[in-house]
N, C-alpha and C positions, 0 to 999 in steps of 0.2 A: 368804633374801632379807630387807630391811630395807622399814619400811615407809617411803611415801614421800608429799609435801604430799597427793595424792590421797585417801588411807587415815584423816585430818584433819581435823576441822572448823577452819577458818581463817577464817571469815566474821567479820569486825570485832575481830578480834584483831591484835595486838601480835607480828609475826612476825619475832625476829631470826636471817636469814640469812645464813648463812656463803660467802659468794663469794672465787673467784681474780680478783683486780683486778692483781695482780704483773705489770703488763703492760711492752713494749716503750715508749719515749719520748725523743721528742727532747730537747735542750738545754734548751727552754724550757717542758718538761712535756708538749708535748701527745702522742696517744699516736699510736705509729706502727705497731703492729699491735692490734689489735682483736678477736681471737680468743679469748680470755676471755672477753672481757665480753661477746661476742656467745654465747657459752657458758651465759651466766647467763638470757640474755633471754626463755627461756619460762619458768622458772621464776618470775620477773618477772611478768611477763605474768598468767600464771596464776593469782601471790598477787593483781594488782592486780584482774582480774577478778572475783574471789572478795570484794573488798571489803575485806583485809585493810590493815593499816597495817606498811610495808617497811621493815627496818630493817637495812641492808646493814653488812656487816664483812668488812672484809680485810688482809693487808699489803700493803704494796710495798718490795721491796729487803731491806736489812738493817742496819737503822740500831742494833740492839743496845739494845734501854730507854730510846733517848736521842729525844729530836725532833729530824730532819735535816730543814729545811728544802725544800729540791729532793724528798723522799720524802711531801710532803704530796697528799691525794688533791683537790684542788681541778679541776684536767684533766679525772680521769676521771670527777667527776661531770656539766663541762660534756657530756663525751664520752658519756658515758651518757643523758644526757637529750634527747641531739641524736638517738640511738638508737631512745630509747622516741618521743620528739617529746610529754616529757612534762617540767614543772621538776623536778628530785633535789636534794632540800636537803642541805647538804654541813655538817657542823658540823669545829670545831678540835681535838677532842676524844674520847675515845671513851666516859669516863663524866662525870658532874661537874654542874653548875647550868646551861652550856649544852647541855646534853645533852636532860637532864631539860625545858627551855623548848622546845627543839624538839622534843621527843615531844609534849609538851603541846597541840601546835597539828597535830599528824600527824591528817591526815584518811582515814577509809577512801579504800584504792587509791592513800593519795598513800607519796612515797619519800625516807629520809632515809639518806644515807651518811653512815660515822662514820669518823672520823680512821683514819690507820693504827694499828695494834693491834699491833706492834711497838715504838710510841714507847713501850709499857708493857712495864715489863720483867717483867710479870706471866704475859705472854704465853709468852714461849718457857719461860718454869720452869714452866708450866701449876701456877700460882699458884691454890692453891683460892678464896684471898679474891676474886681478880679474875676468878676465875669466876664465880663467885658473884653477884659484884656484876654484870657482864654479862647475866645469865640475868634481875634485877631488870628490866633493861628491857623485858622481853617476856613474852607468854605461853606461844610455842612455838619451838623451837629446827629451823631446819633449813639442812643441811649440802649445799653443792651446791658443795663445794671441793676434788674429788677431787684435783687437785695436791700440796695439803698435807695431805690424810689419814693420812698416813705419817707425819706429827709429831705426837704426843701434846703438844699444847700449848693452852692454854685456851678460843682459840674451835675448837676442834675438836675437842675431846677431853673438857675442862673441864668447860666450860658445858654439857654434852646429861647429867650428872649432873642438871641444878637442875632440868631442864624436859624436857617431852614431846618426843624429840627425833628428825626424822624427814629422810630425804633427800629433794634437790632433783632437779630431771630430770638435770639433769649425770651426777650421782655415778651416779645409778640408770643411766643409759645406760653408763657405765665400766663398774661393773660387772657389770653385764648381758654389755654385750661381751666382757670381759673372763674374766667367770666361763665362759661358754658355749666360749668357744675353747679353755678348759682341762678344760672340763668332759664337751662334747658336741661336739668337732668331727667337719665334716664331714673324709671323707682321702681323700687321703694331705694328715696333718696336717704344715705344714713350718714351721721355725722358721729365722731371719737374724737373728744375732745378728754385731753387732758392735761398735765403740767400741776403746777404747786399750788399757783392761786387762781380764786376765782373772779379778784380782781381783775386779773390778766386774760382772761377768757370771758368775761361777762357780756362786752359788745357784739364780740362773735357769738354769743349764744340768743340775746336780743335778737341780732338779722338773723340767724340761722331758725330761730322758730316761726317765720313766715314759709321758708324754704323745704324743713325738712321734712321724712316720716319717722324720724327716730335716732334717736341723739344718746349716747351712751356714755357715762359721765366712768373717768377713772383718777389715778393720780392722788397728790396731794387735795385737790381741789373737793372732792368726793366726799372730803370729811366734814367740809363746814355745811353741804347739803346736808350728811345725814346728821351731823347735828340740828339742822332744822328740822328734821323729821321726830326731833325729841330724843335722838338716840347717842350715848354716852360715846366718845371718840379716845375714851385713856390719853395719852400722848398725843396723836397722832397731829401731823397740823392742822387749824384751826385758824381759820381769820374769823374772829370774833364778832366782827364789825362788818359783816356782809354776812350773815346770818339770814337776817332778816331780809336781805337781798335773793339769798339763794332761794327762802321760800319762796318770796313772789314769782320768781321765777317759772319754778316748778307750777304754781297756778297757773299762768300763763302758759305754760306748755300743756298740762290739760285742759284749758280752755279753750285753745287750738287744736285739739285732738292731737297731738305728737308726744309719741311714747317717750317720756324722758327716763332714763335707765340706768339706776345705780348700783353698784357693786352689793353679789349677797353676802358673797363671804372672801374673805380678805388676809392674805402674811402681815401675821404682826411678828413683833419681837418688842424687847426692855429699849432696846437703843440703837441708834440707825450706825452697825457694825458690821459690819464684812464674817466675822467669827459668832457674831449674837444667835442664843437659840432661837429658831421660827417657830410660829406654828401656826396652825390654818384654824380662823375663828368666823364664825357667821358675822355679818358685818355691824348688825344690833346689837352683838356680846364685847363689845372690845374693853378689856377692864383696864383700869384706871392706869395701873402700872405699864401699857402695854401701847404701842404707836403700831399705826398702820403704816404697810412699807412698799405692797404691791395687791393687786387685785387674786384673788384666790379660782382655783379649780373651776368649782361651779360658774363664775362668774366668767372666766375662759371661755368654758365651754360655752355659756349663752350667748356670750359677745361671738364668738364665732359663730354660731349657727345663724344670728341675724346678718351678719356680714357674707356670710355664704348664699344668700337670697336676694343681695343688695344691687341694684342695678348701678348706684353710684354713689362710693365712699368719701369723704376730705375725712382727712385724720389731723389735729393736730394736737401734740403734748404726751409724752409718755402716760404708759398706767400706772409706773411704778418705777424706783428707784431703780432703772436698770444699769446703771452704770456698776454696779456691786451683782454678783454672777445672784446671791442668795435671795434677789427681788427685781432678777430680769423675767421670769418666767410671764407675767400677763403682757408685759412690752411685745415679747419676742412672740406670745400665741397671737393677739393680734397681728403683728407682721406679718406670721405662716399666715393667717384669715385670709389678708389682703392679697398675698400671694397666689394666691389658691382659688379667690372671688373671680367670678367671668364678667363681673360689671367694671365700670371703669377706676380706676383707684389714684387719689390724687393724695401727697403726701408735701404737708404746709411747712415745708423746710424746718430748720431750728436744730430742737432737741428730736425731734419725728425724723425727722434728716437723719441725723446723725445713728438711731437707734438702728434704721433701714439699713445704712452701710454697717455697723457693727454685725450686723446680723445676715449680712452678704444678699439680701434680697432686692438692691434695687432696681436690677433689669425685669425684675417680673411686677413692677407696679408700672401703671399707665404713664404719672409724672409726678415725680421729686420735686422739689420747687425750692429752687437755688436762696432764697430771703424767706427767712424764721418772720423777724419783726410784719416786712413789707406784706407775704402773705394773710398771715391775720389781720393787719389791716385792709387788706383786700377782703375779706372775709367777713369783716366785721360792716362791710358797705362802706368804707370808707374813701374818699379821692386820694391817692397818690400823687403828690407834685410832682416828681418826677415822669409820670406818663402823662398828668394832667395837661402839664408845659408843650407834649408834642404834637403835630399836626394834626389834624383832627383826617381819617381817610373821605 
């Protein structure tokens, strides 16, 4: 475990925190989901009650070392402050002579957000100078950006070199939840994994077959399994070149006794269209003319019925095209599943995220997990530099 603001003395110090502000936004900047920064706010809270003086950092987007205009955090500060029902002074800059004037005037408890940290191209090459120089404006460094953990770049990575550097309630609750479901779950431990490729899930399924009792494969990725199994996929996608990967696999997972579980029957349709005719085929018949687009009925119902016995779920990657209503349906029964399961349910941010709020359930899962990328590599056994960097408890 790392230590975290608790473990701190922070009373009237100079705290620069590392927050996910990468938020959703309309045309004209304001923000249209809130789930971030609502992420940040006991963390917030906490420095402000402690008397500390906030000194927020984050990106938005990827504007690559340059200033993008439309990528400035002006929004999210109104946005934020309307939150706390507190002002957050917002500078243009993230070091420099306005920087330095608005520290000057930071009162205990009060909150100063600093430009995107991407306009710096200091940032993504995790530039020592600009870390460096970052770290000058505070006394303590802490990290409540589990998102970005997974990039070694300077407010994350950089900067907890220069200064005492410790996590926020965010990070600490990721992985918390996160370490515990790999570490101590409750069982029969089950894992859903799905998404496009099985390139992009492969690592995650390598650690997770020490871990699991049953792994339920859907998605794009689904198809180049059952083509290993010798079975014709029409359209459907297809990494060609991991074939032979997906078999080993599947050995390996019987080899371990862990039921690996693929879709029996499946919505295909001619072409991935909103208006295409569907229709529901066993998952070994899919002809040639015809692409698989979400996981079917039977397959629904089985993947629930194990998930309804599961003591502890991580889900990450859609079943199916759910962004289109005609191949939301195995997305959305999975969700009810998890909804509905009395074991603990952990959901690996990303596209799994995002499917959970489309479908208004995610007060009824145990935890959401604010970083797509960063969780799967937590998932995957992997170190994140960003939490690697901070103090060890």
């Amino acid at each position: 475990m790392k230590k975290t603001i608790r473990d701190i003395d922070v009373r009237g110090k100079r705290v620069l925190v590392r927050v996910d502000f990468d938020v959703p936004r309309a045309g004209d900047g304001t923000v249209t989901d809130d789930t971030r920064i609502k992420g940040a706010l006991s963390t917030i809270e906490y420095l402000r009650g402690e008397g500390a003086r906030i000194i927020l950092l984050s990106h938005l987007g990827r504007p690559k070392g340059k200033v993008v205009e439309e990528l400035r955090f002006d929004q999210v500060a109104c946005h934020l402050g309307h939150l706390l029902q507190q002002e957050v002074a917002k500078v243009d800059e993230c070091l420099g002579p306005e920087v330095e004037k608005a520290l000057a005037s930071l009162k205990p408890g009060g909150i100063l957000l600093l430009e995107n940290v991407r306009f710096n191209p200091g940032e993504e090459a995790n530039d020592p100078e600009f870390a460096r120089s970052l770290s000058q404006l505070a006394d303590i460094y802490v990290n409540n950006a589990f998102g970005t953990s997974h990039r070694a770049h300077a407010s994350t990575a950089g900067v907890a070199a220069y200064l005492p550097a410790v996590a926020g309630f965010q990070l600490e609750k990721e992985i918390t939840m996160l370490g515990q479901a790999l570490e101590e779950p409750r069982r029969p431990f089950v894992a859903i994994l799905g998404g496009a490729k099985v390139a992009d899930k492969i690592g995650v399924i390598v650690n997770l077959l020490s871990k699991v009792d049953t792994l339920l494969i859907g998605g794009g990725m689904a198809y180049t399994f059952l083509k290993a199994k010798g079975y014709g996929v029409g359209k459907s996608l297809l990494e060609a070149d991991k074939i032979d990967l997906a078999r080993d696999t599947m050995d390996k997972a019987a080899a371990q006794g862990v039921e690996l579980l693929l879709p029996e029957d499946v919505v295909v349709a001619p072409e991935l269209n909103i208006a295409a005719e569907t229709h529901i085929l066993p998952a070994t018949e899919i002809p040639p003319e015809e692409m698989g687009l979400d996981i079917g009925p039977e397959t629904r119902k089985k993947y629930g019925e194990i998930i309804a016995e599961a003591g502890t779920v991580v889900w990450n990657g859609p079943l199916g095209v759910f962004e289109l209503e005609p191949f939301a349906a195995g997305t959305r029964s999975v969700a009810e599943a998890l909804a509905n399961c009395p074991g603990t349910t952990i959901i690996g941010g990303g596209d799994s995220g995002a499917a959970i709020k489309k479908f208004g359930l995610e007060e009824a899962m145990t935890h959401v997990s604010t970083g797509g990328g960063a969780s799967l590599q937590f998932l995957e056994g992997k170190e994140l530099p960003g939490v690697a960097a901070l103090l060890d408890a």
